[in-house]
C-alpha positions, 0 to 999 in steps of 0.5 A: 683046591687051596685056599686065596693066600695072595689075597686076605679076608680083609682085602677081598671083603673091601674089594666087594664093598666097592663093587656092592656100592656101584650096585646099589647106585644101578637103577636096576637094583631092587629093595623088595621087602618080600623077594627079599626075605624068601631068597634069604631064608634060603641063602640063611639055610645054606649058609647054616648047612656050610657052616655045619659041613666046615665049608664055611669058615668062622673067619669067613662068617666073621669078616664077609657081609653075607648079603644078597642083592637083587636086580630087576633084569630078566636074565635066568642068572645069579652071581657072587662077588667077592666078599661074601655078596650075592647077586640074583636076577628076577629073572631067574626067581621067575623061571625055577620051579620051586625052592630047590631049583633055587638053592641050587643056584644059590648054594653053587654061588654060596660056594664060589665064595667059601672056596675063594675061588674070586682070592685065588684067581686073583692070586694068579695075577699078583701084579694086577691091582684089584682095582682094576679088578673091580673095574673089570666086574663092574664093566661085565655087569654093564656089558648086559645093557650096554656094551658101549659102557662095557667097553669103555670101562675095559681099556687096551689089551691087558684089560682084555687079557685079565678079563679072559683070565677072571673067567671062572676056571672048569675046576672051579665050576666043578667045585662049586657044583660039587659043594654046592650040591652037598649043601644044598641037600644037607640043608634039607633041599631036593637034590633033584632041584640041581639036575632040572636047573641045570636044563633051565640054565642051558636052555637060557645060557643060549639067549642071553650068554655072549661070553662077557660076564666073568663072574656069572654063571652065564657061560654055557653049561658043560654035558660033563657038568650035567651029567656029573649032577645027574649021576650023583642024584642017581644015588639018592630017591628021586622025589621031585618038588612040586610047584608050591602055592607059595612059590607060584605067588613069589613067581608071579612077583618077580615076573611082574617087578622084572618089567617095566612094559606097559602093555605087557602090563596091560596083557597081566592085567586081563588075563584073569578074565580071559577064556581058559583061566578057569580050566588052569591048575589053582597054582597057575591060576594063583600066579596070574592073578597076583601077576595081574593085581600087581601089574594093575598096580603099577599102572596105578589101576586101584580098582582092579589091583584090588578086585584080582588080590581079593580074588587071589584069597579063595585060591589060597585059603588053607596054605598059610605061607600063600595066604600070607603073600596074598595078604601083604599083596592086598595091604600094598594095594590098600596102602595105594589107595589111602586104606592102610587097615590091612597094613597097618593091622600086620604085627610090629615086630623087630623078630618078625618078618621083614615085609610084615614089619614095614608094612605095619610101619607104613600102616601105622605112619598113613594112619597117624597117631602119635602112640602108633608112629613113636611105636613103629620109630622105636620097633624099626630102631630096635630093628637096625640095631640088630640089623645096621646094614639094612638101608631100607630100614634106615630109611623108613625109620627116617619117615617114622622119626620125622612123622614123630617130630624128631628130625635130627633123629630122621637126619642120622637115619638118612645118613645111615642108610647112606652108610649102609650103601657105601655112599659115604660123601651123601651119608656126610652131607646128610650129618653135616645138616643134623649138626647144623639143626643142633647148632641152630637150637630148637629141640633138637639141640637139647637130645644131647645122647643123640647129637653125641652119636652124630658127632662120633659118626661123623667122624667114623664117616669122615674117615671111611670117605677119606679112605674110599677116595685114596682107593679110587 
């Protein structure tokens, strides 16, 4: 369908930047190491197949941050931004069934952003600024919670205007379902996946559609659309997925992490211990019990957290990526409870899993040790090397840092994971201080290497604030 010519890779990745830092400030935005790392490994295995197909470009995967976002609001939705971010809903983790009705989503979305569909309508527009482009993004995402919001960040008539325009055109969608079908099933994943997501979507675009979100694929759901998906699936062996242990616990994770009902809370808690529990298949049995453990735990109920995750390790015994979910489940409510052997035993590793290497991390810290904290500074260091977007690992490398007596080290830490959330007048006041701690003397103004890094960033920083506030 053409490529976005009115807008380059650069100016639309600067546009995403914008909209991902008002996300990440969104008290509903959610860094949880372990949904985290499953919707990635299926992102990564997309955008491998996209890469593979010529979908995705080297500009494209060169220039766009290619990260995923998560939100902690129960809609059964996904959206993509421009970029290269992707946004996903808890909700619509808790709802499908398994990993293929998820790559499905992923990989319409994924495609969305390699067809440039966001640059191309935007192209039609030239006139519009893209701030005020940005600004319209950001006031659907708001209309979800409140539509007073919304509507003061939409001013006057030609902001309405544009808004109708952004929406998402029917080729377009047809394009996306297109591609995203054919990567999802040359990544490896069940084509049916995308037939049975789709009757999830319709079902759940009539509760939560009003029309307002440009840029989610929250309007309703065409039978040309659906039928179109169908057909093509007809061409191939239908082999539906079943519901895998593994999926059912990261379900149950999502379901519990979406609400912040404290008798709905209360309601997991007992439901192990209800009539019917034992007559339920193991997967759904497995699902409650890691929904009750961790409802427990946020109610801060240890005792039983721990009784419903010790239970869980019978229903899982044998499949090794469920057992590894139980065990992490089980090292974050020891954690809770002052008892940080299971976590601390995880491997420290900068090549392994994220959710092992900071539970590991928080292990090792609660356990103290000086070998083991410098240990886990230097493990999660090598780690935001490779990985100098992750602001939870900044952040936790300031703990591990700060626990080693290094507090100039923790302070460019806490900039840094500023930095990595486009906060960058909070990344130069928390600079600002490391200089200030070298000035003052001590043993901090003596590591040289890390006070000429301080500097160099500041100033790096200082630019990017002096540059986001003349696009503001």
């Amino acid at each position: 369908m053409g490529g976005g010519d009115g807008m380059t890779l650069g100016a639309e990745r600067r546009l995403g930047d914008q909209i991902a830092r008002e996300l990440f400030r969104d008290p509903d935005y959610l860094d949880d190491p372990v949904l985290q790392a499953y919707v990635e490994d299926i992102w990564l295995s997309l955008m491998q197949a996209a890469r593979a197909r010529g979908e995705l470009t080297p500009d494209q995967d060169e220039r766009f941050a290619w990260t995923v976002v998560l939100g902690r609001d129960r809609q059964v939705n996904a959206f993509a931004l421009p970029g290269g971010y992707m946004g996903v809903y808890l909700g619509l983790i808790a709802v499908v069934a398994n990993r293929d009705e998820l790559a499905s989503v992923l990989g319409h979305e994924l495609s969305h952003i390699t067809q440039r569909h966001i640059a191309r309508l935007m192209s039609k527009e030239g006139q519009q600024t893209p701030l005020m482009i940005a600004a319209l993004i950001l006031a659907a995402l708001a209309a979800s919670k409140s539509p007073d919001a919304a509507s003061a960040l939409m001013v006057g008539g030609q902001a309405l205007t544009l808004q109708n325009q952004l929406r998402f055109s029917r080729d377009m969608e047809r394009e996306a379902d297109r591609v995203g079908y054919s990567v999802m099933t040359d990544a490896g994943y069940n084509g049916q996946g995308f037939v049975t997501m789709f009757d999830k979507l319709q079902q759940a675009s009539r509760l939560n559609d009003n029309g307002a979100y440009p840029y989610l694929r929250s309007h309703p759901l065409t039978t040309e659309r659906i039928a179109d998906m169908q057909a093509r699936q007809q061409l191939k062996e239908v082999v539906p997925a079943p519901l895998t242990l593994e999926h059912a616990l990261i379900a149950a994770r999502a379901r519990a992490l979406s609400s912040v009902n404290i008798d709905q809370q209360r309601q997991w808690v007992a439901e192990p211990e209800g009539a019917g529990f034992a007559a339920l298949p193991v997967t759904r049995q497995a699902g409650i019990l890691y929904t009750a453990a961790l409802a427990a735990l946020q109610l801060r109920d240890l005792p039983k957290a721990r009784q419903w995750a010790a239970r869980l390790q019978d229903k899982v015994r044998g499949q090794p990526e469920a057992q590894r979910l139980q065990t992490w489940l089980l090292a974050e409510v020891d954690l809770a409870a002052g008892r940080p052997a299971v976590a601390a035993a995880q491997p420290l590793s900068a090549q392994g899993p994220r959710p092992a290497l900071f539970l590991a991390v928080q292990g090792r810290l609660a356990q103290g040790g000086r070998d083991a904290v410098e240990a886990s500074a230097e493990t999660l260091q090598t780690w935001v090397t490779l990985r100098p977007h992750d602001a939870g690992a900044w952040l936790l490398l300031a703990q591990a840092w700060r626990a080693a007596g290094k507090p100039l080290r923790a302070l460019r830490a806490e900039a840094e994971a500023q930095v990595a959330r486009f906060d960058f007048q909070a990344a130069m006041d928390r600079f600002k201080a490391a200089q200030e701690l070298v000035r003052r003397g001590g043993e901090a103004g003596t590591d040289h290497v890390e006070a000429s890094i301080i500097d160099a960033r500041s100033r790096e920083v200082g630019l990017l604030l002096r540059e986001q506030a003349s696009q503001r």
